[in-house]
C-alpha positions as CSV (number, residue, x, y, z in Angstrom):
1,X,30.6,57.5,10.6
2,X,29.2,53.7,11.6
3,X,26.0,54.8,9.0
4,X,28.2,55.9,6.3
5,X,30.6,52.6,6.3
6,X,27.3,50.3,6.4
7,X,25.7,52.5,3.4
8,X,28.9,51.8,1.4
9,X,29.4,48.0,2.3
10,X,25.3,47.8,1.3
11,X,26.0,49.6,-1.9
12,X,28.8,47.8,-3.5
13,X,27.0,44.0,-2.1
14,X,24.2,45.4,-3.8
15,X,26.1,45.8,-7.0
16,X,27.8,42.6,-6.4
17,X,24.8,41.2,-6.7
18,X,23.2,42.5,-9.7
19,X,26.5,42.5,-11.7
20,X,26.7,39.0,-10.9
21,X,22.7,38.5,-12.0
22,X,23.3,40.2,-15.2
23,X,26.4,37.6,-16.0
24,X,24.5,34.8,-15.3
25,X,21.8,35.2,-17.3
26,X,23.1,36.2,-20.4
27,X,21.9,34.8,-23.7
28,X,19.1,33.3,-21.1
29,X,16.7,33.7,-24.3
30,X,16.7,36.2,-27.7
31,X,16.1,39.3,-26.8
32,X,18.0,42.1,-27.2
33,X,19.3,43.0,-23.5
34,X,20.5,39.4,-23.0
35,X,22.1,38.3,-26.3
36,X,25.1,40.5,-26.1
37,X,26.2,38.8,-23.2
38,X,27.7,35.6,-23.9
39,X,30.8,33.9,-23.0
40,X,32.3,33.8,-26.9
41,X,31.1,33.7,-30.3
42,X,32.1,32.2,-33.1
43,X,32.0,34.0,-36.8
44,X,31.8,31.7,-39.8
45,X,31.6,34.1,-42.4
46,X,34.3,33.0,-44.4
47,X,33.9,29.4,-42.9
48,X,36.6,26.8,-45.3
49,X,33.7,24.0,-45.3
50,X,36.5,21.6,-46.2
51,X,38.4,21.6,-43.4
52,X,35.9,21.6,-40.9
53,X,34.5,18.3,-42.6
54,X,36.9,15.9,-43.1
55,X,35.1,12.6,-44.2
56,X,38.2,10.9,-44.8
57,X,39.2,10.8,-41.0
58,X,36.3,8.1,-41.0
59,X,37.7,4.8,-41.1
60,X,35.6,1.9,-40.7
61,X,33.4,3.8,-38.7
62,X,31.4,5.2,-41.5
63,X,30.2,1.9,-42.1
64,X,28.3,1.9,-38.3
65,X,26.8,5.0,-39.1
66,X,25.6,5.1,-43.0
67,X,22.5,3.8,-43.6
68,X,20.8,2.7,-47.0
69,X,17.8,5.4,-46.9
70,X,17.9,6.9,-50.1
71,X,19.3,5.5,-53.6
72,X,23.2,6.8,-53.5
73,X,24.0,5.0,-50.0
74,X,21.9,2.1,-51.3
75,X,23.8,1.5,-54.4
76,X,27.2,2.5,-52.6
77,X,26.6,-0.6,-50.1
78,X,25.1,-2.9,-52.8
79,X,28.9,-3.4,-53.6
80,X,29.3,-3.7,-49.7
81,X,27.5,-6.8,-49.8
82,X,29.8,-8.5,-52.3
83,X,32.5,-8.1,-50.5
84,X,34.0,-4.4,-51.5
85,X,33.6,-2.5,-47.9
86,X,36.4,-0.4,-48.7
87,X,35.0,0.4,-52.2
88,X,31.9,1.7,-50.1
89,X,33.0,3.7,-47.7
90,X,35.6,5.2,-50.8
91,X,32.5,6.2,-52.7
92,X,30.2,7.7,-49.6
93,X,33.6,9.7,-48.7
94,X,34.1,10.6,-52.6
95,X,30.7,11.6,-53.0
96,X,30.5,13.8,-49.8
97,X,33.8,15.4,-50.4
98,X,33.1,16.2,-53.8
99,X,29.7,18.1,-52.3
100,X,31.5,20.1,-49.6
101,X,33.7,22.5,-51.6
102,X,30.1,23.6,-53.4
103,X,28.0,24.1,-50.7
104,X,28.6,27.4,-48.4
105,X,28.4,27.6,-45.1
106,X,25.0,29.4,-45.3
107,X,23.9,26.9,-48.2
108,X,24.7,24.0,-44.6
109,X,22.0,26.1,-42.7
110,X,24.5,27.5,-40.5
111,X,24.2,31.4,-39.7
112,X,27.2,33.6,-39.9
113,X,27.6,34.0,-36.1
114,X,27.2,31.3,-33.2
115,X,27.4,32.5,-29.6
116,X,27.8,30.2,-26.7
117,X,26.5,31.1,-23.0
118,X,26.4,29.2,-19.8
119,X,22.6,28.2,-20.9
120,X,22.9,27.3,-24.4
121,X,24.0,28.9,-28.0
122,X,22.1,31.8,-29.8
123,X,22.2,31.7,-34.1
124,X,23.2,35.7,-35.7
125,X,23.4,37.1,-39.0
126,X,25.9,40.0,-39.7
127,X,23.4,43.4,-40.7
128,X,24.2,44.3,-44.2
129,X,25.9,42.9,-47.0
130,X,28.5,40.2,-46.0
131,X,30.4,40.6,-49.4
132,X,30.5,44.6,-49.5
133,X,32.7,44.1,-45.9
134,X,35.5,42.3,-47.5
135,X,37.9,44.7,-45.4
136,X,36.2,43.7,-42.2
137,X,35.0,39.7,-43.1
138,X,34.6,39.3,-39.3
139,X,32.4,42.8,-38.0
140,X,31.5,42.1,-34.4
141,X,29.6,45.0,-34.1
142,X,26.8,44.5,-36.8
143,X,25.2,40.8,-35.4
144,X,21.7,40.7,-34.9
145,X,20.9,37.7,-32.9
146,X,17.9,35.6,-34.6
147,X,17.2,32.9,-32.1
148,X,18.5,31.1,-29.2
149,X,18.1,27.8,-28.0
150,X,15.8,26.7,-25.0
151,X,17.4,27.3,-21.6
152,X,19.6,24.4,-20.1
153,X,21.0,24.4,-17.1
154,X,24.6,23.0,-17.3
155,X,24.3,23.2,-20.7
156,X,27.7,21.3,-22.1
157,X,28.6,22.0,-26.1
158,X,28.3,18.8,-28.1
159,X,29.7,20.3,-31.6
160,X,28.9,17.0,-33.6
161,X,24.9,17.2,-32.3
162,X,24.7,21.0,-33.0
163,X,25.9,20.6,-36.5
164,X,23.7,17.3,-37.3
165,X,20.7,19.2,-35.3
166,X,21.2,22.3,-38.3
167,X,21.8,19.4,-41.0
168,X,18.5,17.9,-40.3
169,X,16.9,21.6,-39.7
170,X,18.2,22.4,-43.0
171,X,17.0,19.4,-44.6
172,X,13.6,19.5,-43.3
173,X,13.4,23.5,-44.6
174,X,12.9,24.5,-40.6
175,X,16.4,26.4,-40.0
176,X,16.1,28.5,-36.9
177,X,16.0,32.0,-37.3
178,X,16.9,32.3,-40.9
179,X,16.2,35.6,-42.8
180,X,14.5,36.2,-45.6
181,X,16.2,35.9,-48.4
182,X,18.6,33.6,-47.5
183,X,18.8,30.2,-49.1
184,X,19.9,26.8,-48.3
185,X,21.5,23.9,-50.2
186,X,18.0,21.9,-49.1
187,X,16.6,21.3,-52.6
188,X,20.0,21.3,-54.7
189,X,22.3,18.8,-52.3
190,X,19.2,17.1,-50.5
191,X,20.7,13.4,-51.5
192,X,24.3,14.8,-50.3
193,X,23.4,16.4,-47.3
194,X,21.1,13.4,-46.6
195,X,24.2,11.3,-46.7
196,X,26.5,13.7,-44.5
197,X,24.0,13.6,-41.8
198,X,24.1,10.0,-41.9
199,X,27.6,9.4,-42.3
200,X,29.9,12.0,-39.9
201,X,30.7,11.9,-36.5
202,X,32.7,13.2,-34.0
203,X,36.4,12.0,-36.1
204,X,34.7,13.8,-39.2
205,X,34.4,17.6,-37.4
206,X,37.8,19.4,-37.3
207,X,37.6,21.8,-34.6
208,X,40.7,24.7,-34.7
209,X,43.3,23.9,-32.6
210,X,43.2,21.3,-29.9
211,X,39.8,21.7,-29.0
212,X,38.6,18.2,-30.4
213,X,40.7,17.0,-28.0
214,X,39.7,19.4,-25.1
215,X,36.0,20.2,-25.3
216,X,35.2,17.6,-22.3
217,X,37.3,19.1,-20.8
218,X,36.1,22.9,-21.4
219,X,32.5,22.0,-20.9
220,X,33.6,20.7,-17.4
221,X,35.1,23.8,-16.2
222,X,32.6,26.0,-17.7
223,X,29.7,24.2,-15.4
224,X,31.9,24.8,-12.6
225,X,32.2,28.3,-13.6
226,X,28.4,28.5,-14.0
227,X,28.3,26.9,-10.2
228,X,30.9,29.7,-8.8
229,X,28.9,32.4,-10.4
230,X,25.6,31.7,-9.4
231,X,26.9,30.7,-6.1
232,X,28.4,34.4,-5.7
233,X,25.3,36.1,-6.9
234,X,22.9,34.4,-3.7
235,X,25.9,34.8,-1.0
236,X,26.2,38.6,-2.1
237,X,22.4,39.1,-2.1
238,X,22.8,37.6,1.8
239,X,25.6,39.8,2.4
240,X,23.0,42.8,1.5
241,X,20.3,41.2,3.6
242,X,23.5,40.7,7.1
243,X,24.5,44.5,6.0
244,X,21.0,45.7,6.2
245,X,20.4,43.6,9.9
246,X,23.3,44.9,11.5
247,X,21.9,48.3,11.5
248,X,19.8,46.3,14.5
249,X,23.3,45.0,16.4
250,X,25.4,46.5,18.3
251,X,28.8,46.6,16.6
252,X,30.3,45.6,19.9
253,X,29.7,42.4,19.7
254,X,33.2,41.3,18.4
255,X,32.3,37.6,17.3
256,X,29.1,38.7,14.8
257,X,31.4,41.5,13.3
258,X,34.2,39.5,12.7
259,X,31.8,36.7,11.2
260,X,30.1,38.8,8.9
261,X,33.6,39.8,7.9
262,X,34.9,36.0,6.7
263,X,31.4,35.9,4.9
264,X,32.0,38.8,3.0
265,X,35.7,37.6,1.8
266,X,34.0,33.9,0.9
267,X,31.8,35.9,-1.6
268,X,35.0,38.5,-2.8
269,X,37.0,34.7,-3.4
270,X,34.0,33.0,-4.9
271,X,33.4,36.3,-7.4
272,X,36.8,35.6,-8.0
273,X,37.3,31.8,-9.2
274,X,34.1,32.2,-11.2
275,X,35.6,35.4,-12.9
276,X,38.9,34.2,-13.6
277,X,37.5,30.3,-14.4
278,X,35.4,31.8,-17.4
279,X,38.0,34.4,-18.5
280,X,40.5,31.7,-18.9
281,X,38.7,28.9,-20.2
282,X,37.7,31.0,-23.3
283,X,40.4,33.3,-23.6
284,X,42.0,30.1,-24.6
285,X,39.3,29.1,-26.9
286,X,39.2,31.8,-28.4
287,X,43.2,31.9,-29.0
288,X,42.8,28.1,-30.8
289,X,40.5,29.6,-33.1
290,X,42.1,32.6,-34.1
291,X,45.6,31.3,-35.0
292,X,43.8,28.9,-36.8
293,X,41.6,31.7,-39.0
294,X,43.6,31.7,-42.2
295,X,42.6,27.7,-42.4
296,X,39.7,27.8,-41.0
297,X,37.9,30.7,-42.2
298,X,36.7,31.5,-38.3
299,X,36.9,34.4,-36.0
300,X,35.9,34.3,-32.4
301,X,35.3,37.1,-30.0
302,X,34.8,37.4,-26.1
303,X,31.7,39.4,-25.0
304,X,32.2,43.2,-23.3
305,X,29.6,42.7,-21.4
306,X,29.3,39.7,-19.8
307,X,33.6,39.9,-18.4
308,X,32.7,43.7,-17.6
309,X,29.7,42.5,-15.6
310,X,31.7,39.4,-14.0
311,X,35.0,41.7,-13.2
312,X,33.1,44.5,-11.5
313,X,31.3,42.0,-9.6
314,X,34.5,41.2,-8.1
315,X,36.0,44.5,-7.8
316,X,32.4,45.5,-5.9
317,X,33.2,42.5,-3.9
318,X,37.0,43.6,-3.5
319,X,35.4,47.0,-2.4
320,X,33.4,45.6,0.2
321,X,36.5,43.9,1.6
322,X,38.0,46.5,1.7
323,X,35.7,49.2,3.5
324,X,35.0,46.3,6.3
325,X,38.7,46.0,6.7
326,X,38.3,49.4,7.1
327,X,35.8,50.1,9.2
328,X,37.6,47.4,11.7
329,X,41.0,49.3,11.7
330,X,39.1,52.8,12.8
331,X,37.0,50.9,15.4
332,X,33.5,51.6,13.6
333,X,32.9,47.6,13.4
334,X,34.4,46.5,17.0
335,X,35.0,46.2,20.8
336,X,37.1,49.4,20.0
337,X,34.2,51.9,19.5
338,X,33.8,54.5,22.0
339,X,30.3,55.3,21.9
340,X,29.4,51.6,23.0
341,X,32.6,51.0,25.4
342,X,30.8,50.2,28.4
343,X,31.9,52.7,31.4
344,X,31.3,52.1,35.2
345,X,29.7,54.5,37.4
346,X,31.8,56.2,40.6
347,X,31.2,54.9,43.4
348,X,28.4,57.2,45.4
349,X,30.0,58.7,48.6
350,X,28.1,57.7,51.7
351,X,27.8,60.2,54.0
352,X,25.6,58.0,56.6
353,X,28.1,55.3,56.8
354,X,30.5,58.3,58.1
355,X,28.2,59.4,60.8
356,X,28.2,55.9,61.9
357,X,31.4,55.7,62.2
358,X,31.8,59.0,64.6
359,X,29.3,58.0,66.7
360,X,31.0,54.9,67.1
361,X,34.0,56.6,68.2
């Protein structure tokens, strides 16, 4: 019975482990395995351009940030030097807004799907004909995942850099992953789009929701998720390498047992926070984004896998909880188990010390 308790408590840390490898390293790089693990995705398929770009939220900042590179922004801040500053930034936000209605999302060299993981954000294009779906706008279930970006650890979502970094991409004809047959607003807007990416900023991105306000905020709690999760996955690959040593101990010694007990429920609470850290963090993004679809023109999803893998981490790590609990109530893990209770010898009946004893008398 010991054997059979330690078998099961190896077992499930074992699967601890690996559930808790495979969670971790999802969307790790583009390939097929990895990429449909992810914490959410965003779809843009029927992204409003117009609301996520709001130029006119600018203020006097878009002075700081336009620069006089090509001929519109030159002759927009020619009037700038006589005096007219508001005249300027009216015409850059005039010219801009009157560019974004036209261009498509696509056009922007943005792909239909983005999804986010604890190491970076992967571009995907829906299989199939986007506008044959118009039943189904947002199909989670036809993305094919084109690239991803390079693997940072503690990687923290900066929306105004991503969407300047595909600006410029698009720009410079070098979008990431982009399929053939798909074409960008590169040679049609090139002044426009040249004057975006020189003019928006963080007040000119409208993010569903709260999240403009949040995404510090989320970014912080998602590295600490990332800690909790990775921390889980080395303690449960200890806790195989203490349940495959005790085979060597004695289960009578009461302190080591009862030790390798706490470990185990440290790596069931860790499994825990991590789980229920992620789970909430983008359970709520994902809820800002969808009650925001209708203006927005976004969809979000949470990833099967990677909550199936994180969740049955923890319920391997609830298991193995449990069957040591267990296996200390039915004295298989203690001072209480028979086979080891230590049992004096009688005492030898000494017939000589008798005879001594007669002849004495």
């Amino acid at each position: 019975m010991f054997t059979i308790f330690r078998i099961i408590l190896i077992f499930f840390s074992i699967a601890c482990t690996v559930l808790t490898a495979f969670a971790v390293t999802g969307s790790f790089k583009n390939e097929r395995f990895l990429t449909n693990t992810y914490l959410v995705n965003v779809h843009l398929t029927s992204l409003n351009t117009s609301a996520l770009i709001n130029m006119a939220a600018s203020g006097a900042n878009i002075q700081k940030r336009a620069t006089s590179t090509i001929p519109q922004v030159a002759a927009v801040w020619q009037s700038a030097q006589n005096g007219d500053i508001s005249g300027a930034e009216s015409s850059i936000i005039q010219t801009i807004d009157a560019a974004i209605p036209d261009i498509s999302y696509r056009e922007l060299g943005l792909p239909d799907v983005y999804s986010f993981s604890y190491w970076g954000y992967c571009r995907g294009y829906i299989i199939g004909d986007i506008t044959a779906s118009n039943n189904h706008p947002f199909d989670n279930n036809k993305v094919n995942y084109t690239w991803c970006s390079p693997a940072q650890v503690g990687f923290q979502l900066k929306p105004i850099d991503l969407f300047k970094t595909e600006l410029n991409n698009t720009l410079n004809n070098r979008v990431n992953g982009l399929p053939a047959g798909i074409q960008t607003a590169a040679s049609t807007y090139s002044n426009q789009l040249q004057l975006l990416l020189n003019s928006i900023g963080d007040d000119n991105l409208q993010l569903p929701g709260n999240l403009n306000e949040n995404i510090d905020r989320l970014n912080t709690v998602t590295v600490v998720s990332f800690g909790f999760l990775l921390t889980a996955c080395v303690l449960s690959a200890i806790s195989v390498i203490i349940q495959l040593l005790a085979f060597f101990f004695s289960p009578n010694s009461c302190c080591l047992t009862f030790l390798n007990f706490l470990f185990q429920v440290l790596v069931l609470i860790v499994v825990l926070v991590a789980s229920a850290t992620a789970t909430g963090v983008f359970f709520f993004v994902r809820g800002q984004i969808n009650d925001h679809t209708n203006e927005f023109g976004m969809k979000s999803f949470l990833s099967i896998n990677f909550y199936a893998f994180a969740w049955s981490a923890a319920a391997a790590a609830l298991l193995v909880v449990l069957f040591g609990l267990l296996g200390h109530c039915c004295g298989l893990f203690g001072t209480g188990r028979r086979r080891y209770r230590a049992v004096q010898p009688p005492v030898a009946y000494d017939h000589k010390e008798d005879m001594v004893e007669s002849d004495s008398d």
